[in-house]
C-alpha positions as CSV (number, residue, x, y, z in Angstrom):
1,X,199.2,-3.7,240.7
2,X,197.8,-2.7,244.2
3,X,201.4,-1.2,244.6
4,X,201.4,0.6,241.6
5,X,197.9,2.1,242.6
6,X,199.1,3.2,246.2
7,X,202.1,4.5,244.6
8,X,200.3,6.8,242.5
9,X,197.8,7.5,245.1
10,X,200.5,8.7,247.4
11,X,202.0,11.0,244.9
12,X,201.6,14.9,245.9
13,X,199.6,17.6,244.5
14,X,202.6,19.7,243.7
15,X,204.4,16.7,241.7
16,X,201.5,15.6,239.8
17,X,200.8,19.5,238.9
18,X,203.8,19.9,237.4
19,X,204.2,16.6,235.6
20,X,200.3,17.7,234.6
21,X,201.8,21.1,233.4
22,X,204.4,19.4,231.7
23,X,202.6,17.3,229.7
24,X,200.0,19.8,228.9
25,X,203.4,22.0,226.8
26,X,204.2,19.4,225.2
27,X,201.6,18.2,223.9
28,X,200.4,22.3,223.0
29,X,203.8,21.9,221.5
30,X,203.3,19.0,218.8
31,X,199.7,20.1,218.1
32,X,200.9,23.1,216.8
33,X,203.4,22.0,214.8
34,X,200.9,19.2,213.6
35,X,198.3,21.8,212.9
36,X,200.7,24.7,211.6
37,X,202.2,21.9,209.1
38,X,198.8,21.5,207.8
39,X,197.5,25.1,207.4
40,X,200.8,25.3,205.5
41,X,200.5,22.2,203.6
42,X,196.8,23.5,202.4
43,X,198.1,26.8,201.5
44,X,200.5,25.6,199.7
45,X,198.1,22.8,198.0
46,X,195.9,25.8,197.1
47,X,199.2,27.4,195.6
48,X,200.0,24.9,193.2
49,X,196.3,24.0,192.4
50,X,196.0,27.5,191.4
51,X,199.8,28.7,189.8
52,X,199.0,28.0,185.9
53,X,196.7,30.9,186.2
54,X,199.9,33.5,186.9
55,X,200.2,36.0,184.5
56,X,204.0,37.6,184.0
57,X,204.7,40.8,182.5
58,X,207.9,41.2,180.7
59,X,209.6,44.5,179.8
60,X,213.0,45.0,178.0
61,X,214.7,48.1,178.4
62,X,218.3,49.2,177.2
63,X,220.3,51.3,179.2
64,X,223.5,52.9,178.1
65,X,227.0,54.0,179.9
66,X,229.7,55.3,177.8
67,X,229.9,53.6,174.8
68,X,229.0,50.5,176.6
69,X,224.7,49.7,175.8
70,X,223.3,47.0,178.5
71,X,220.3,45.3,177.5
72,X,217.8,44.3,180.2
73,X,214.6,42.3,181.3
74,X,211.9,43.4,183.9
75,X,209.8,40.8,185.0
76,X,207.0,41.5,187.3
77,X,204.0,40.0,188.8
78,X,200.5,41.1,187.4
79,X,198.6,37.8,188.8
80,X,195.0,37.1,189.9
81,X,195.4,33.7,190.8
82,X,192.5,33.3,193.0
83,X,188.8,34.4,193.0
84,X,188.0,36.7,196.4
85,X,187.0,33.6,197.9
86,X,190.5,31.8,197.7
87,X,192.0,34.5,198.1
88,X,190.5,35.3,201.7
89,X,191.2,30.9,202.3
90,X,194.8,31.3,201.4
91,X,195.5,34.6,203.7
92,X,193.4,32.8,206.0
93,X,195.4,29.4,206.3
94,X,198.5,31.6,206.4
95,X,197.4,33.2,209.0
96,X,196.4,30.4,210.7
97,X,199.9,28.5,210.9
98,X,201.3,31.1,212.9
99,X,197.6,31.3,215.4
100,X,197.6,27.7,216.0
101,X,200.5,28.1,218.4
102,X,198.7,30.4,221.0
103,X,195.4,29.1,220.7
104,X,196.7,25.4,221.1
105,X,198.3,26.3,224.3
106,X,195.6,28.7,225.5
107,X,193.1,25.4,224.9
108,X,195.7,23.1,226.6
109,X,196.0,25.0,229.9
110,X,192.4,24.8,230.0
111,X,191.5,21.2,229.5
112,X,194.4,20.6,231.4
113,X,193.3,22.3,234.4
114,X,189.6,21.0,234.0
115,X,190.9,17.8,234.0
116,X,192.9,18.3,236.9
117,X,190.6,20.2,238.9
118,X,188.1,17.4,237.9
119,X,190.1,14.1,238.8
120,X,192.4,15.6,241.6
121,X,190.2,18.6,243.1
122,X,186.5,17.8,242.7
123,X,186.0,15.5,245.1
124,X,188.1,16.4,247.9
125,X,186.3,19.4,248.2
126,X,183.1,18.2,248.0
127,X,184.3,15.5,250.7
128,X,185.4,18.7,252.8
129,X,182.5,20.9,251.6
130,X,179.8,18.0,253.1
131,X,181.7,17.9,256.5
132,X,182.0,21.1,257.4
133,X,178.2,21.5,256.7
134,X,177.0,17.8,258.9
135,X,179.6,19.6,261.3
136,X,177.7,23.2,261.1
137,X,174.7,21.6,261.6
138,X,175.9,19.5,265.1
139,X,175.7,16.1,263.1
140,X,179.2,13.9,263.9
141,X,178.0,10.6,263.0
142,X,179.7,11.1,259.4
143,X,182.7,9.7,258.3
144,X,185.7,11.6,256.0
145,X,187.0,9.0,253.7
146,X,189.6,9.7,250.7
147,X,191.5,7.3,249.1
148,X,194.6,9.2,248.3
149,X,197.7,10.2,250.2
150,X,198.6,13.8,248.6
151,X,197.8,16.8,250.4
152,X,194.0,16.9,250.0
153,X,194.2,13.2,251.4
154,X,196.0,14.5,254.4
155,X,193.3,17.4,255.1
156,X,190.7,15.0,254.7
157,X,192.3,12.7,257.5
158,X,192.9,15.8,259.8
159,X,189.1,16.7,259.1
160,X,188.4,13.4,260.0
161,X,190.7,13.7,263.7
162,X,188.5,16.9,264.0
163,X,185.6,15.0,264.0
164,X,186.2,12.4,266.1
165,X,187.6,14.8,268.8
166,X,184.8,16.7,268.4
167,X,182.4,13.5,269.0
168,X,185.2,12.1,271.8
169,X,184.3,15.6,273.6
170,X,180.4,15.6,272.7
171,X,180.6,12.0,274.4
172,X,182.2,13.2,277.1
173,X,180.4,16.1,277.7
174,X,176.9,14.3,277.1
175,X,178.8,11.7,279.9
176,X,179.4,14.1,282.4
177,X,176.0,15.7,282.0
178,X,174.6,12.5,282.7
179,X,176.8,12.1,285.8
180,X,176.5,15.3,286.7
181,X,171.9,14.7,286.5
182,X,172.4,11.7,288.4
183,X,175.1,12.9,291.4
184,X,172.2,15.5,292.3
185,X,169.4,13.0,292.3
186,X,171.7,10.8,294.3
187,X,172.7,13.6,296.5
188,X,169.0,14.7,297.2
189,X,168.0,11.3,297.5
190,X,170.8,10.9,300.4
191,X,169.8,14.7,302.0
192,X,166.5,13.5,302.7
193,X,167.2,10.8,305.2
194,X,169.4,13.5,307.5
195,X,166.8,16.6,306.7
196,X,163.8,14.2,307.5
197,X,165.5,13.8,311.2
198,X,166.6,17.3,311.5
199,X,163.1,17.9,311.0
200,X,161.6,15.9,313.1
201,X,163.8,16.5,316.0
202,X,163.2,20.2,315.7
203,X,159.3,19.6,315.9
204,X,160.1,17.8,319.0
205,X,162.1,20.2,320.6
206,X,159.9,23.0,319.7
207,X,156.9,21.1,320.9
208,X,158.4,19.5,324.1
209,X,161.3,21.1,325.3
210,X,159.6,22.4,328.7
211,X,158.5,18.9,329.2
212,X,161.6,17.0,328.5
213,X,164.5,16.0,330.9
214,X,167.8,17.8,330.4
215,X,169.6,14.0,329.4
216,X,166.5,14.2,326.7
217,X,167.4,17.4,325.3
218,X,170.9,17.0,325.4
219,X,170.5,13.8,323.4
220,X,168.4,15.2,320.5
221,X,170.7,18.3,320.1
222,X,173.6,15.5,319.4
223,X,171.5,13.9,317.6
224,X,170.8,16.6,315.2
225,X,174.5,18.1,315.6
226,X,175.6,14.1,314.0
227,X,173.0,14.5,311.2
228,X,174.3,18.8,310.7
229,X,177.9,16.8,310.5
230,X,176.9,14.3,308.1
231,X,175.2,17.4,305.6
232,X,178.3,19.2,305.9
233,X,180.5,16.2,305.0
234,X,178.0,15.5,301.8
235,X,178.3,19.1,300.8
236,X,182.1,19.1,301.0
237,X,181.5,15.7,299.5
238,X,180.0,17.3,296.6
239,X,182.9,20.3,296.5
240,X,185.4,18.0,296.2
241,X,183.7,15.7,293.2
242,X,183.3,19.7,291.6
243,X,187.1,20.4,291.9
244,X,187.9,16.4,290.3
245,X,186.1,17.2,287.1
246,X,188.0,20.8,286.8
247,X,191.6,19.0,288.0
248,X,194.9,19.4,285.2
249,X,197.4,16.6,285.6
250,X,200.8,18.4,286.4
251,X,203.5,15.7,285.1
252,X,206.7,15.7,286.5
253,X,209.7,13.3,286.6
254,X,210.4,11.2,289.3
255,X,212.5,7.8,289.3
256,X,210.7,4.3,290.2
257,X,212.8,3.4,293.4
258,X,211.6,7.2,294.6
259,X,207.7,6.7,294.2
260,X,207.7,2.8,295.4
261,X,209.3,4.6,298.7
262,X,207.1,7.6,298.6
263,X,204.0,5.1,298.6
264,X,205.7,2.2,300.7
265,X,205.6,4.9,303.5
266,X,202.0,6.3,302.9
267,X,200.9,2.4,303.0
268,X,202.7,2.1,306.0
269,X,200.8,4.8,308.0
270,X,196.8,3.8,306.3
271,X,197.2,-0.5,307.3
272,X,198.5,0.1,310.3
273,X,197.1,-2.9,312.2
274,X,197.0,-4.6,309.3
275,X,199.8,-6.6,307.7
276,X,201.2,-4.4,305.3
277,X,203.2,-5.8,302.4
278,X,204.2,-3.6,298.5
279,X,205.8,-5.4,296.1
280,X,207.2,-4.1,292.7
281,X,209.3,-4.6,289.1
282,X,211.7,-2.9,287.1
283,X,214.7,-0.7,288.2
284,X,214.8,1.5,290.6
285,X,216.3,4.2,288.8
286,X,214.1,4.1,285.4
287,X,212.3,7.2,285.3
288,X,208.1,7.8,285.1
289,X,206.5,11.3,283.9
290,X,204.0,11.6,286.0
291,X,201.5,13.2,288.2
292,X,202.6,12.3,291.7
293,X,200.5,14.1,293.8
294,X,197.2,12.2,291.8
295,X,199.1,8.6,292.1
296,X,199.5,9.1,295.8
297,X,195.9,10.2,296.3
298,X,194.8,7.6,294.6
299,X,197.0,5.0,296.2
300,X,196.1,6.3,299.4
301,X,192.0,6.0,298.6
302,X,192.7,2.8,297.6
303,X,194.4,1.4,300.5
304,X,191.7,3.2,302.4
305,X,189.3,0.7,300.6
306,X,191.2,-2.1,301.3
307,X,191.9,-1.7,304.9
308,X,187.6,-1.8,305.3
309,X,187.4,-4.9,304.0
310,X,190.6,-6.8,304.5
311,X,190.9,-9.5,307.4
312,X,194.6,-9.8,308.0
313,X,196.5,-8.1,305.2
314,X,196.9,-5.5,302.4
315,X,198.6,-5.8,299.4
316,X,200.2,-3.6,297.1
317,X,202.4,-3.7,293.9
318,X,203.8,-1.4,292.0
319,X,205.6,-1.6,288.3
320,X,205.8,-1.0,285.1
321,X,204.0,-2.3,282.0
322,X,203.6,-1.5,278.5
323,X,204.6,2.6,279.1
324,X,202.1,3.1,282.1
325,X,202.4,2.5,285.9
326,X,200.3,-0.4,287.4
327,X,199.2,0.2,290.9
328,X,197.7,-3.0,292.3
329,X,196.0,-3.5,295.8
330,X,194.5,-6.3,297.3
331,X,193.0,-7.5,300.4
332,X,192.5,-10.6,302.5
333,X,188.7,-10.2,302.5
334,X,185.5,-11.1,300.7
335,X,185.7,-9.8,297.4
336,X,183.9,-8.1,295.3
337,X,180.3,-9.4,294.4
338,X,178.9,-8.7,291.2
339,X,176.9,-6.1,292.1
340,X,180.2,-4.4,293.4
341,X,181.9,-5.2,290.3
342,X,178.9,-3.3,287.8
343,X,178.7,-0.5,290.5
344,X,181.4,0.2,293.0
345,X,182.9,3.1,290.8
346,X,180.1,4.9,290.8
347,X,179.4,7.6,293.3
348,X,177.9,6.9,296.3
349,X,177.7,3.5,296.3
350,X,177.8,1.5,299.3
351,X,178.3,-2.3,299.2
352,X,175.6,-4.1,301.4
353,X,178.1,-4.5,304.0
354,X,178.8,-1.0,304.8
355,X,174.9,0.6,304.6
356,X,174.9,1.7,308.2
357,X,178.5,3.0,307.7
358,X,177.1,6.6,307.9
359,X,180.5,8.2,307.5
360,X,181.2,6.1,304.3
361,X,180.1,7.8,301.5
362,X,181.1,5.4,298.8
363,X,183.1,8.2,296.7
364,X,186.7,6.4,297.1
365,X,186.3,4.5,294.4
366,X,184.7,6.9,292.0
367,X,187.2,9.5,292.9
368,X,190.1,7.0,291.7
369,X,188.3,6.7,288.3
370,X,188.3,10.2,288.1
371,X,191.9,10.5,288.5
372,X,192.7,7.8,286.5
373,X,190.9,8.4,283.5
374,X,192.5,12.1,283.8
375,X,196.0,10.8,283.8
376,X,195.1,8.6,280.4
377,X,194.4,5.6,282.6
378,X,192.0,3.3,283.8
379,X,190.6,1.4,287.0
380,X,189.8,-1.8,287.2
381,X,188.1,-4.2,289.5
382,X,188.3,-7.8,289.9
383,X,188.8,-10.7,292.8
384,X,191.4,-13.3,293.2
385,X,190.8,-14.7,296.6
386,X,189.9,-11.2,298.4
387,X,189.1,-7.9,296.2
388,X,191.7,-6.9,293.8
389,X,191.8,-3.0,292.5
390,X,194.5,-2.4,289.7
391,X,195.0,1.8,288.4
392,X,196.8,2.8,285.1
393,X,198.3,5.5,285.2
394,X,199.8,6.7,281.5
395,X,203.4,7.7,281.8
């Protein structure tokens, strides 16, 4: 049964129009041969009801030629039969056996097409009608549901892919708003420690230069030249995080053996001092569609990461799983700790161990995320035995 109702609800518009159409003539068809048959079948009732009261006229004429005389009989009708009023029915029923044709089909067509419009029409577009108008009015948390498969059906489901992009990019945007809101009051927060010294030190210069000893200047104007580096590293900081959000992913391809080399050698050069070891799966020659200027930055950020916490040795793996490339580094070290875990992809973090690391920013991580999520990936973080940092990258 549930087959049989899927089946019909599959059906197009086109096919059940024209088996509607169909249908509609034929049935037209009989009822006017039904109802014809009838206006006949009175008249003709009303005939015979009426016939006794004929009256014939009979005239008898004889005509000759030659010598030959020819006798013969006119007969003509001088009838009344009916009174006015059954007169006027039995014209009328006449009439009407030949008018039942057109106005059966003219009142086919139209309950045929209510009734289409009705079951097959009515709804959709009032389902369609009610979106566009919670859509209008900036409200996405609707959904577009109709049951059937025809064409309607499949405008209803693209209306419904509409509105879930639409909500996927509302998210997003409302997402980056809210990074974007809490960047700057990270950012200012962070400003305030270097302007605070700049400050300070410029009060003491301006205040006690011609007292102080030329070691004493010398070492405040480095000072402040350290904290003038530090502003201009957060502002390019900052640039940088801009140009992220605005990045396209450029795909090209390249084969597996060629990137596991590419990145072998980057490794290579970053954990140097450190034992270096990059594992991997799959053939050398199977080929990846990707971005591989964003998987070597973020390979590279990555290993960056790694190398600051690791004791001995750094990690890496790369393969393919389930359509999408699997970078995976790990260190030797600590681990994460669950504060790290919640936090360390968000920008500016710093771990407890690295809060007097003033030329960390804690942006290495975040950028990865970044990149990832812009190639249809993800990053994720986790510990087995020392920190463990896997990106997806979607082929």
């Amino acid at each position: 049964m549930d087959q049989v109702k899927k089946l019909f609800q599959s059906r197009s518009l086109k096919t059940t129009f024209a088996r509607a159409i169909t249908l509609c003539i034929f049935s037209a068809l009989l009822l006017s041969l039904l109802l014809s048959g009838i206006c006949r079948w009175g008249r003709d009732c009303l005939y015979e009801k009426n016939r006794n009261d004929y009256k014939y006229v009979v005239n008898q004429a004889a005509i000759t030629f030659g010598q030959k005389k020819f006798h013969l009989e006119i007969v003509y009708d001088d009838r009344k039969p009916f009174s006015p009023a059954k007169e006027a029915l039995y014209n009328g029923l006449d009439l009407l056996s030949f008018a039942v044709y057109p106005i059966c089909f003219v009142v086919s067509i139209l309950l045929t097409s209510m009734l289409f419009y009705r079951r097959y029409l009515q709804q959709p577009f009032a389902i369609l009608a009610h979106a566009a108008d919670e859509i209008a009015q900036d409200n996405l948390d609707f959904k577009v549901v109709y049951e059937r498969e025809d064409e309607l059906g499949q405008l209803c489901a693209s209306f419904e892919k509409m509105r879930l992009a639409l909500r996927e990019n509302e998210e997003e945007l409302w997402r980056q708003m809210e990074e974007r809101r809490r960047l700057n009051a990270v950012f200012s927060h962070d400003l305030r420690t270097p302007l605070t010294v700049l400050r300070g030190q410029s009060e003491l210069l301006t205040r006690y230069a011609p007292k102080m000893t030329e070691q004493k200047v010398i070492e405040t104007a480095e000072r402040m030249n350290r904290h003038i580096g530090r502003l201009e590293a957060y502002v390019k900081t900052m640039g940088d995080l801009q140009r992220l959000e605005d990045i396209e992913i450029h795909r090209s391809c390249v084969s597996l053996g060629e990137l596991r080399k590419q990145l072998m050698a980057t490794g290579e050069i970053i954990c140097a001092g450190k034992r270096f070891v990059c594992l991997g799966s799959g053939k050398a020659e199977e080929r990846l569609c990707v971005d591989a200027a964003v998987v070597g930055q973020v390979f590279e950020n990555l290993l960056s990461n790694a190398v600051r916490f690791a004791r001995k040795a750094v990690t890496a793996a790369v393969e393919i799983q389930e359509g999408a490339l699997r970078l995976r580094v790990a260190d030797d070290g600590d681990g994460f700790t669950k504060e790290d875990l919640l936090n360390a992809t968000k920008p500016f973090y710093k771990t407890a161990r690295l809060t007097k690391d003033e030329e960390h920013f804690g942006m290495g991580l975040n950028i990865c995320k970044i990149l990832c999520e812009k190639h249809g990936g993800l990053l994720r973080l986790e510990n087995e035995g020392g920190g463990v940092v896997t990106a997806v990258f979607r082929c």
